[in-house]
OpenMM code with the backbone's topology and positions (N, CA, C; nanometers):
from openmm import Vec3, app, unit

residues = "UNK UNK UNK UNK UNK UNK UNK UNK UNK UNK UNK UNK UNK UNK UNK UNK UNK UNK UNK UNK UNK UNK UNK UNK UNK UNK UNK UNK UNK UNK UNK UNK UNK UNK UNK UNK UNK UNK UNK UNK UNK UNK UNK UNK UNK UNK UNK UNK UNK UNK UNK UNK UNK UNK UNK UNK UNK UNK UNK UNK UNK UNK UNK UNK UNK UNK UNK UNK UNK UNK UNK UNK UNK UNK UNK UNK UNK UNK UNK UNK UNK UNK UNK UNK".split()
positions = [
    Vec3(0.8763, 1.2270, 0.0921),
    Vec3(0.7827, 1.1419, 0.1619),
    Vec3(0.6935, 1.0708, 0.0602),
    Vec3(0.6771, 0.9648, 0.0983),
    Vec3(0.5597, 0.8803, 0.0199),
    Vec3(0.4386, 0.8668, 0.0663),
    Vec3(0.3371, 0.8984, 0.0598),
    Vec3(0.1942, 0.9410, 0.1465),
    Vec3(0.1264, 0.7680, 0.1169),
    Vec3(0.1059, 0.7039, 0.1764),
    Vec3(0.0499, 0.5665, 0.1623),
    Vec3(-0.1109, 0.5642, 0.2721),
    Vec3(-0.1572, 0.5517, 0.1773),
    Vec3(-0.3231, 0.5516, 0.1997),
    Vec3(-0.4721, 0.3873, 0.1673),
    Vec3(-0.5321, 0.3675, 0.2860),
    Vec3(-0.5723, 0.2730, 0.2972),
    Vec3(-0.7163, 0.3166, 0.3045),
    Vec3(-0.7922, 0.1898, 0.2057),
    Vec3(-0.9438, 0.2022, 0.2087),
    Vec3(-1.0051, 0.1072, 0.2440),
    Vec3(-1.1202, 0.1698, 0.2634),
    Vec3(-1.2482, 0.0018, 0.3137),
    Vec3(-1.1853, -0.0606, 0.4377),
    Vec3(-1.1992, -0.1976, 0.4458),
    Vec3(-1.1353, -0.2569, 0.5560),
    Vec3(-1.0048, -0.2513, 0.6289),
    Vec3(-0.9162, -0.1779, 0.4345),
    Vec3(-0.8095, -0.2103, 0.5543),
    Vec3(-0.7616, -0.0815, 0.6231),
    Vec3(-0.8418, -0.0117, 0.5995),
    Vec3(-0.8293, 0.0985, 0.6357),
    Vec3(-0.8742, 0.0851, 0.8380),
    Vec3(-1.0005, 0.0555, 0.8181),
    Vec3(-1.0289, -0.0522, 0.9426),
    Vec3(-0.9308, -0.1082, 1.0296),
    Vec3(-0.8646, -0.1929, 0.9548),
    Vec3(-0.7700, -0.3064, 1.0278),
    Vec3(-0.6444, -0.2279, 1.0553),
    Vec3(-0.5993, -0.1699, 1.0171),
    Vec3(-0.4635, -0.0505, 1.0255),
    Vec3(-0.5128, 0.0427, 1.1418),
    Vec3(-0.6420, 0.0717, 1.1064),
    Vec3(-0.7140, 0.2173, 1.2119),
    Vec3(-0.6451, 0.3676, 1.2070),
    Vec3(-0.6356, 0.3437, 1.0664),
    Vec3(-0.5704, 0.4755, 0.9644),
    Vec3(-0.6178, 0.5004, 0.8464),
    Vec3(-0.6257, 0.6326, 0.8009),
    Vec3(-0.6723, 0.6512, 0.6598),
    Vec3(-0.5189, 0.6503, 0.5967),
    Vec3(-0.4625, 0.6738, 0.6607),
    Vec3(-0.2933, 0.7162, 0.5975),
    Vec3(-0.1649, 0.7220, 0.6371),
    Vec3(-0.0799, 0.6835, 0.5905),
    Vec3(0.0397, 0.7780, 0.6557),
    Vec3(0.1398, 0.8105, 0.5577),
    Vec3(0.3094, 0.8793, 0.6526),
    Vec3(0.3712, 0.9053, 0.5389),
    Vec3(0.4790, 0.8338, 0.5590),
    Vec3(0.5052, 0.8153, 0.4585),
    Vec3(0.7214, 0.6781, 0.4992),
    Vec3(0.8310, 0.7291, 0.4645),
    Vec3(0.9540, 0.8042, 0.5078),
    Vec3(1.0387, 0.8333, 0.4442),
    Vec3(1.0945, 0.7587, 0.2748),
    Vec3(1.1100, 0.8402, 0.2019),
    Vec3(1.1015, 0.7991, 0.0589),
    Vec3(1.2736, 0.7274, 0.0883),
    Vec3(1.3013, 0.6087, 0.0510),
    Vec3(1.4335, 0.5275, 0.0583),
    Vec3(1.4459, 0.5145, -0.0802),
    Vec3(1.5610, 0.4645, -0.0863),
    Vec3(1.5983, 0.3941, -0.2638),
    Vec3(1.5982, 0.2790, -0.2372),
    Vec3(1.5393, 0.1651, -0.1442),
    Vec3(1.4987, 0.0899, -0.1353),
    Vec3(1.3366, 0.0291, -0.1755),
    Vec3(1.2720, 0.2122, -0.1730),
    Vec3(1.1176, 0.1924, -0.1546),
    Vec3(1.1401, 0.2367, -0.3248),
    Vec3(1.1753, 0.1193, -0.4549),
    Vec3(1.1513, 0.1703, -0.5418),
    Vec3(1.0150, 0.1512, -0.6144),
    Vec3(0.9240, 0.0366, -0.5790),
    Vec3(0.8335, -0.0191, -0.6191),
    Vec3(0.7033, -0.0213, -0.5062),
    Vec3(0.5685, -0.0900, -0.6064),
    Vec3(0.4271, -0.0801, -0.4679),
    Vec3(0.5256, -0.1974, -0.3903),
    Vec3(0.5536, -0.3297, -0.4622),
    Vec3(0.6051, -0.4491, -0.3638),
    Vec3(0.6702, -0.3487, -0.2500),
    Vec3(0.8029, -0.3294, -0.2824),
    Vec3(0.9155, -0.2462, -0.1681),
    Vec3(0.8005, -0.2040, -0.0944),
    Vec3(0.7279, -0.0992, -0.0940),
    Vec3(0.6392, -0.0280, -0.0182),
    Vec3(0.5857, -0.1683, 0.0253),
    Vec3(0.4798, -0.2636, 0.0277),
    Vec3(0.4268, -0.3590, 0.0641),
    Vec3(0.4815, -0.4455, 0.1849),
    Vec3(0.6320, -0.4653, 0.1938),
    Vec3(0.7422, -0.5322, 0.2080),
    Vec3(0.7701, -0.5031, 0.3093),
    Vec3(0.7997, -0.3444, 0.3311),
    Vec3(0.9001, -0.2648, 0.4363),
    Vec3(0.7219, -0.2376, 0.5306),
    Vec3(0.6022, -0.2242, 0.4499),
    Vec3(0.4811, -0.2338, 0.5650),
    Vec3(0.4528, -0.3727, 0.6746),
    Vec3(0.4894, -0.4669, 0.5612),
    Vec3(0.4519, -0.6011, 0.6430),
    Vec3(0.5476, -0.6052, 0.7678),
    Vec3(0.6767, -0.5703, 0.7089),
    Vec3(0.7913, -0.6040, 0.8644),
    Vec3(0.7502, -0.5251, 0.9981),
    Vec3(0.6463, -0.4716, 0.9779),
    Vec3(0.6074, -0.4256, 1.1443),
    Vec3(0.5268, -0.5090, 1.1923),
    Vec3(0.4697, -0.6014, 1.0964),
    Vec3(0.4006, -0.6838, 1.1876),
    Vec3(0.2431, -0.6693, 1.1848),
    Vec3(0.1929, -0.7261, 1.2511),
    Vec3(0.0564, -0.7014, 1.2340),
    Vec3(-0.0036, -0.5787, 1.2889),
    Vec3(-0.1333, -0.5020, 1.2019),
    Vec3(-0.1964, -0.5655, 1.0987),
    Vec3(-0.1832, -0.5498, 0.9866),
    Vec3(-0.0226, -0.5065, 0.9556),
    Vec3(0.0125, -0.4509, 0.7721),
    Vec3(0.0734, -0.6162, 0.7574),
    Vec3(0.1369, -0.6674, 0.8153),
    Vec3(0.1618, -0.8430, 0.7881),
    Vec3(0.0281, -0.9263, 0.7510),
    Vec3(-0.0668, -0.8681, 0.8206),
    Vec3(-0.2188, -0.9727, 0.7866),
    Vec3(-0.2908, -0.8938, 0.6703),
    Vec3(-0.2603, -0.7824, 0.6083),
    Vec3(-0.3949, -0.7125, 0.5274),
    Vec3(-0.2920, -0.6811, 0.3734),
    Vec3(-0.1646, -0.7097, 0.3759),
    Vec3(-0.0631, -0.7250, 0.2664),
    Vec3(0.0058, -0.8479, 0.2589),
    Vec3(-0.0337, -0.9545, 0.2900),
    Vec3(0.0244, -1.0641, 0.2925),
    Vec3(0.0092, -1.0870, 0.1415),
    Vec3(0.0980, -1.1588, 0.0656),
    Vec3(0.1620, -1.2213, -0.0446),
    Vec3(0.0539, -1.2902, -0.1050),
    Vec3(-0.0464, -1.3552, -0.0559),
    Vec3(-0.1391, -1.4694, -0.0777),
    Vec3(-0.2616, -1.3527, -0.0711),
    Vec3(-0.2878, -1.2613, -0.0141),
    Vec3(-0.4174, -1.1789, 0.0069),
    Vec3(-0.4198, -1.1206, -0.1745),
    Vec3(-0.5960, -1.1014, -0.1766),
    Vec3(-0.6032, -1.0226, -0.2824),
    Vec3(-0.6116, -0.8210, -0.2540),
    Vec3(-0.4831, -0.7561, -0.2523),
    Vec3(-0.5222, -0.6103, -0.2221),
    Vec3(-0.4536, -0.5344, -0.3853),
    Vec3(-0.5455, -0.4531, -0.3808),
    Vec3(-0.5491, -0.3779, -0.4728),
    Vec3(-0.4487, -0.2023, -0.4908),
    Vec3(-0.3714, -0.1558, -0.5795),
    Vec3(-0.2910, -0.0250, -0.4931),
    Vec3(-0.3144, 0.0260, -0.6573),
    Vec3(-0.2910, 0.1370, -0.5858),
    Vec3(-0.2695, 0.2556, -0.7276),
    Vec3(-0.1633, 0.3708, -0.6956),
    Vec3(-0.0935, 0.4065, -0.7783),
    Vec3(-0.0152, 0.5066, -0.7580),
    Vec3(-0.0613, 0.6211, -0.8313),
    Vec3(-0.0925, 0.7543, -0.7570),
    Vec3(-0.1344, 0.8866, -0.7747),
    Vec3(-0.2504, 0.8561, -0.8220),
    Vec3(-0.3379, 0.8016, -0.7715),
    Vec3(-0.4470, 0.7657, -0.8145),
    Vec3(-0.4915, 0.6294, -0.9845),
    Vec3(-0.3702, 0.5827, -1.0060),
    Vec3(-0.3911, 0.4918, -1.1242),
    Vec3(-0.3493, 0.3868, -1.0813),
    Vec3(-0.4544, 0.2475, -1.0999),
    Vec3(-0.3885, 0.1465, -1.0849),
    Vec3(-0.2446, 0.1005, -1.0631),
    Vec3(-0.1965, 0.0520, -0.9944),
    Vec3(-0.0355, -0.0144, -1.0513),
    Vec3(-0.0537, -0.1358, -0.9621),
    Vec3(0.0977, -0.2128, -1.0430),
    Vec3(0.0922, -0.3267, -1.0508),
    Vec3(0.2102, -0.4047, -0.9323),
    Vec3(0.2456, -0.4482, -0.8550),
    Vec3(0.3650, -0.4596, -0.7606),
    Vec3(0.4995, -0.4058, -0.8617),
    Vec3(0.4912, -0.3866, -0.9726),
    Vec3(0.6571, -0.3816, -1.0544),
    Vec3(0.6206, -0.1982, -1.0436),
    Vec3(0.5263, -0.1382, -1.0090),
    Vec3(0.5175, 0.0024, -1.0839),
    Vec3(0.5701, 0.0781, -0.9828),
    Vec3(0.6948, 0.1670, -1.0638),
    Vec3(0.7879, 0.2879, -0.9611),
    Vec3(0.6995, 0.3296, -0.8821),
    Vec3(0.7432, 0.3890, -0.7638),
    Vec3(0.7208, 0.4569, -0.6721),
    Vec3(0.8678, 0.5895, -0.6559),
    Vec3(0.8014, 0.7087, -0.6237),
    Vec3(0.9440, 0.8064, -0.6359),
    Vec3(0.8618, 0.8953, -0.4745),
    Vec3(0.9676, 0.9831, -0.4247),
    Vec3(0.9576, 1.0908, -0.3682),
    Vec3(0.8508, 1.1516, -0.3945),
    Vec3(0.7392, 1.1602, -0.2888),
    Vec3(0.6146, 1.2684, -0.3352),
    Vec3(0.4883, 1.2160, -0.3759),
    Vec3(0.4656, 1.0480, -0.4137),
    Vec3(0.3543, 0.9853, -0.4760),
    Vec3(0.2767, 0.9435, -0.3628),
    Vec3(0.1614, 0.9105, -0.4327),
    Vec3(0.0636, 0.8395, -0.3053),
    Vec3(0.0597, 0.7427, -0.3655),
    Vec3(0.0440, 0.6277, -0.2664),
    Vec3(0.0462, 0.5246, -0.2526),
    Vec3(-0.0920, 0.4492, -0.2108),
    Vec3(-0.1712, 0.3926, -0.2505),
    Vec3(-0.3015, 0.3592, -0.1633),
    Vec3(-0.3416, 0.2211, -0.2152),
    Vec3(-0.3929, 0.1528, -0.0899),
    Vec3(-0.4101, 0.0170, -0.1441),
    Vec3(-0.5462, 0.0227, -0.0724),
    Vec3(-0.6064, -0.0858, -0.1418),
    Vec3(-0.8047, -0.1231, -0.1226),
    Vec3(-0.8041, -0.2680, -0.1385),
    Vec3(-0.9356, -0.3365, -0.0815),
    Vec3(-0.9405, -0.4569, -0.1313),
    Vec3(-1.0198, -0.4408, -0.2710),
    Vec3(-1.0028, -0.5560, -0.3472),
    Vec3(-1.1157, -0.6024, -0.4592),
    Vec3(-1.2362, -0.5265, -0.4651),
    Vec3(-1.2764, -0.4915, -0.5857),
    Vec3(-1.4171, -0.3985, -0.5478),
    Vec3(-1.5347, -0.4881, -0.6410),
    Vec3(-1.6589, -0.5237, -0.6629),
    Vec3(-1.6768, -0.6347, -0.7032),
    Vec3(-1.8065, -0.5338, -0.7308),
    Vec3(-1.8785, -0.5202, -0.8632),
    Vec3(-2.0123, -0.4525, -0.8928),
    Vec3(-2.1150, -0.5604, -0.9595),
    Vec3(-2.1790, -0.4642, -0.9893),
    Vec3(-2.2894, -0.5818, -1.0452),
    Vec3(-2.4089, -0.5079, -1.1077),
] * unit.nanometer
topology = app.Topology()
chain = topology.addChain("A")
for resn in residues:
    res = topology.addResidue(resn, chain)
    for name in ("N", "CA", "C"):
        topology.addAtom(name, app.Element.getBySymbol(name[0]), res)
């Protein structure tokens, strides 16, 4: 399983802190993961759209749409965090 976890708004807009996705050899990357979320439609189509700025980390470290994803990782995406 891949545990995929949402913060701040979109955590909001989903009306989930989390869930889990069967791990595919399709789901090799954050994109794949991103990809196979949007095809349900809204609101993972409106809060991962291609053009949006969202932010993901795998097991807690940044990654980048190219960074593996395997059996067992978390997955979590946030928007932009902006300090000052």
């Amino acid at each position: 399983m891949i545990h995929v976890r949402y913060f701040a708004r979109l955590r909001e807009q989903v009306g989930s802190a989390g869930e889990e996705i069967e791990a595919a050899s399709d789901l090799a990357t954050v994109a794949d993961i991103a990809a196979r979320l949007r095809q349900r439609g809204s609101p993972w189509s409106d809060i991962l759209r291609q053009d949006q700025t969202v932010m993901a980390a795998v097991n807690q470290e940044m990654a980048r749409p190219e960074t593996p994803v395997k059996d067992g990782d978390e997955v979590a995406f946030f928007p932009p965090v902006t300090g000052g």
